[in-house]
C-alpha positions, 0 to 999 in steps of 0.5 A: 940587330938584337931587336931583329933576333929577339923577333926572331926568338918571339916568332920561333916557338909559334912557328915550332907550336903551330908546325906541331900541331899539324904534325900531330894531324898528319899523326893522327891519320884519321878519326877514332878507328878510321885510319886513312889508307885502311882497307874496307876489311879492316874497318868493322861496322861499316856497310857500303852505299850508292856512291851518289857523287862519283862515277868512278869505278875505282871508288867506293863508298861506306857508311858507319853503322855502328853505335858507339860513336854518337857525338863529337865536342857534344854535337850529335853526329848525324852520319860518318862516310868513309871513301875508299879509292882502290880499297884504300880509305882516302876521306873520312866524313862526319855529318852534322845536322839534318831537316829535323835538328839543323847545325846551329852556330853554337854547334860549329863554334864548339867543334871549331874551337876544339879543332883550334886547340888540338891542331892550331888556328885554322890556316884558311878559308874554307868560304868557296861557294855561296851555299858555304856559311862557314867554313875552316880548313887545317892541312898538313904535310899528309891529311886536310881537315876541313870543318864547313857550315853549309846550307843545304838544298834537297832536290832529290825528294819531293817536295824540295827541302832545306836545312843547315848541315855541317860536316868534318872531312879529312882527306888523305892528300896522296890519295885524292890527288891520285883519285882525281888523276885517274878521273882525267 
């Protein structure tokens, strides 16, 4: 019996530790000013684009167009995304790597390090698709953060090139299920 409560005790603080840490995701809601659930009007610095993968009248998509946030953990971002689905900010995406400077391991161990420190040991397996190499993912009760290493094809130009990219996405969890129900 005291053998049972003292791993009970031992296991208790973990549990309280690695649950904090994803309150403090939930917390945090977002990446520097981007605040999930933000209107566009709300946010400065931002132009829209082509949204290229969804044909949904309901979501827009932005990019960053300001200067002042140019690294993250000392790895150069390449672009930062918002979403919005019904003018609401519902997934944040911060770019890495491109044809000209590729995302390198040592880019994704510092990031990924970083997010261990600050959200806890990484709760699954972001690996679902050969083209991923790498891949973490952090989820909370409200906001997902995935970190992935992918390689990366371009059909769209001609000729066809490749590269390693890397990327940060958070998501709103409410909102992408309610974006995704209204596509079915």
């Amino acid at each position: 019996m005291k053998t049972k409560l003292s791993i009970l005790f031992l296991l208790f603080p973990l549990t309280v530790v690695f649950s904090q840490n994803l309150i403090d995701l939930d917390n945090k809601n977002g990446f520097k000013q981007f605040k999930l659930r933000s209107t566009p009007e709300q946010i400065e610095n931002i132009e829209k684009i082509e949204n290229q993968y969804s044909k949904n009248p309901l979501i827009k998509e932005y990019k960053y167009v300001g200067n002042d946030i140019k690294a993250i953990f000392n790895v150069d971002i390449k672009d930062i995304k918002l979403n919005f689905f019904k003018d609401k900010l519902f997934a944040i995406t911060i770019e890495f790597g491109d044809e000209e400077k590729e995302f390198t391991d040592e880019d994704f161990k510092l990031i990924s390090y970083a997010l261990e420190e600050t959200y806890g040991k990484d709760i699954k397996n972001a690996k679902t698709d050969e083209n991923i190499l790498k891949g973490s993912v952090w989820i909370g009760k409200k906001v997902t953060l995935e970190l992935v290493k992918l390689f990366y094809v371009e059909k769209r130009v001609e000729p066809t090139y490749h590269y390693i990219k890397g990327y940060i996405g958070i998501h709103d969890i409410q909102l992408m299920k309610e974006m995704h129900q209204s596509n079915f």
